[in-house]
C-alpha positions, 0 to 999 in steps of 0.5 A, spaced: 238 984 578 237 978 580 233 976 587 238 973 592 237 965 594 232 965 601 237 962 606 233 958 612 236 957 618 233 951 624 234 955 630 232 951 637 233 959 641 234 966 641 242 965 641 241 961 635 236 966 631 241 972 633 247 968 630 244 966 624 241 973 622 248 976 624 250 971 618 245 972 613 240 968 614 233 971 611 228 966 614 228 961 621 225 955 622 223 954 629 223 947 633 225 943 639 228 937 640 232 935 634 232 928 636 225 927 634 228 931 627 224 938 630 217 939 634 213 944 635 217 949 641 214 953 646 210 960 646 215 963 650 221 960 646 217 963 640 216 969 643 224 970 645 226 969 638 221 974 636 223 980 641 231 977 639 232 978 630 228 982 624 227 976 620 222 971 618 220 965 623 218 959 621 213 955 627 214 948 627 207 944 628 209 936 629 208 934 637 212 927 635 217 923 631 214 921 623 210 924 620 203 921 622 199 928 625 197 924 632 192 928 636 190 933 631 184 937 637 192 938 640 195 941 634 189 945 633 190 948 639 198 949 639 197 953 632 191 958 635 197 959 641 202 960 636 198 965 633 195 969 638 203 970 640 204 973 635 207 967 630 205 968 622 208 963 618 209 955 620 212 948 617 207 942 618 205 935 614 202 929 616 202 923 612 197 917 612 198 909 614 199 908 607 204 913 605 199 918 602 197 926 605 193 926 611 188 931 608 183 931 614 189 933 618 193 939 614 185 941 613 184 942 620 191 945 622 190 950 616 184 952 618 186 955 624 192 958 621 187 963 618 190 964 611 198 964 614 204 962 609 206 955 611 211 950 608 209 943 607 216 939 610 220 933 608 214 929 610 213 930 601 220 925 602 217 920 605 210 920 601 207 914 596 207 918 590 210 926 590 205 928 584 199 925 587 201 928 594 203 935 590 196 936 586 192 934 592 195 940 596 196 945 590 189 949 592 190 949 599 190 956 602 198 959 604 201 953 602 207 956 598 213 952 600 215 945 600 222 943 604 225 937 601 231 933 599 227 930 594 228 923 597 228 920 604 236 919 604 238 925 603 239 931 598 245 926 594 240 922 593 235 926 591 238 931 586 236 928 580 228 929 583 229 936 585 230 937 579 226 935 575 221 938 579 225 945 579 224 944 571 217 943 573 215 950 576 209 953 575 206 946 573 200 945 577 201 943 584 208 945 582 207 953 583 210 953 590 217 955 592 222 949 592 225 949 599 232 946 599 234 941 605 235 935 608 243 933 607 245 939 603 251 941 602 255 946 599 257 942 593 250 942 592 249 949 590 251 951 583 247 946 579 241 947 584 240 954 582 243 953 574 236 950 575 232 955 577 232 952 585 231 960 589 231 957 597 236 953 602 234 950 609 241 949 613 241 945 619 247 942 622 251 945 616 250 952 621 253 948 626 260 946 624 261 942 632 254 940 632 247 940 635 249 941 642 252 947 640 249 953 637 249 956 630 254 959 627 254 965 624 261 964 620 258 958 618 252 961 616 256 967 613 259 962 608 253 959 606 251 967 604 257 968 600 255 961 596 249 963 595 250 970 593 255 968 589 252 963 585 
């Protein structure tokens, strides 16, 4: 038998982590205040969703809108609070001036983080050049997703890279798990998973009346049958 597509769903509280475990989610992103498209949220937030669902939890580590790193001293010492809380997996990625991966500043980050599995986020949709980024990262320690869209615009857009890159798997710098996000919709599905594409990143499509209100764990539960299904 087949191993069930990964579902990740953004949670921005405990009632959003219960909502999205109950309709099946296998993994959480954790972020605050999407207006900024997710920031790092508080220890004690973590620490809430933590005691409140079973399931993988993602910490965001990004402390401002864009993908420039900014203080990186403050990034490290947010990732040493989060991981003496408890946390264990994280989502992070910081691009230079010119478009390119800003390798001093994840290398400090992932310093910190101890071995921990960690996601490389849309930060790779918005880079100078996707391959090089991908090589440069390939060896780092924990790194085994990328969430992308395949392009800044969005999954519509980004499908023809997505996959080409899901054709790619195994490759150097392309052995980490392709992470789907950003734009995504239903309709989406069937041909990534054709093509081989095994995780998929919801985020306003678990919140069918929109962000100021909470997951939904019907919406969440639609997804899975997709999934499941495919």
């Amino acid at each position: 038998m087949s191993k069930r597509a990964v579902l990740e769903v953004i949670a921005l509280d405990a009632e959003d982590a219960i909502a999205a475990q109950a309709g099946g989610a296998d993994r959480l992103e954790l972020v605050t205040d999407m207006a900024a498209d997710g920031l790092t949220p508080s220890v004690a937030a973590f620490a809430a969703i933590r005691a409140a669902v079973g399931i993988d939890l993602r910490v965001m580590l990004r402390l401002a809108d864009g993908f420039a790193a900014g203080d990186v001293d403050r990034l490290v010492r947010v990732a040493g609070e989060m991981r003496a809380a408890g946390a264990d997996q994280f989502v992070l990625g910081f691009l230079d001036p010119e478009g390119g991966v800003d390798l001093a500043a994840v290398e400090r980050v992932i310093a910190e983080l101890d071995g921990c599995s960690w996601t490389f986020h849309r930060a790779i949709d918005h880079t100078a050049d996707r391959d090089a980024l991908r090589k440069q990262l390939a060896d780092l320690p924990g790194l085994d997703t990328y969430l992308t869209a395949g392009s800044a615009e969005g999954v519509a857009t980004g499908l023809p890279t997505l996959l080409a890159e899901a054709a790619r798997a195994g490759e150097p710098g392309y052995e980490q798990q392709l992470l789907v996000g950003g734009g995504l919709e239903l309709t989406h599905v069937p041909e990534l998973l054709a093509a081989g594409v095994d995780a998929f990143h919801i985020g306003g499509a678990a919140r069918p009346e929109g962000w100021a209100h909470p997951v939904s764990p019907k919406a969440v539960a639609n997804w899975r049958r997709v999934l499941d299904a495919g």
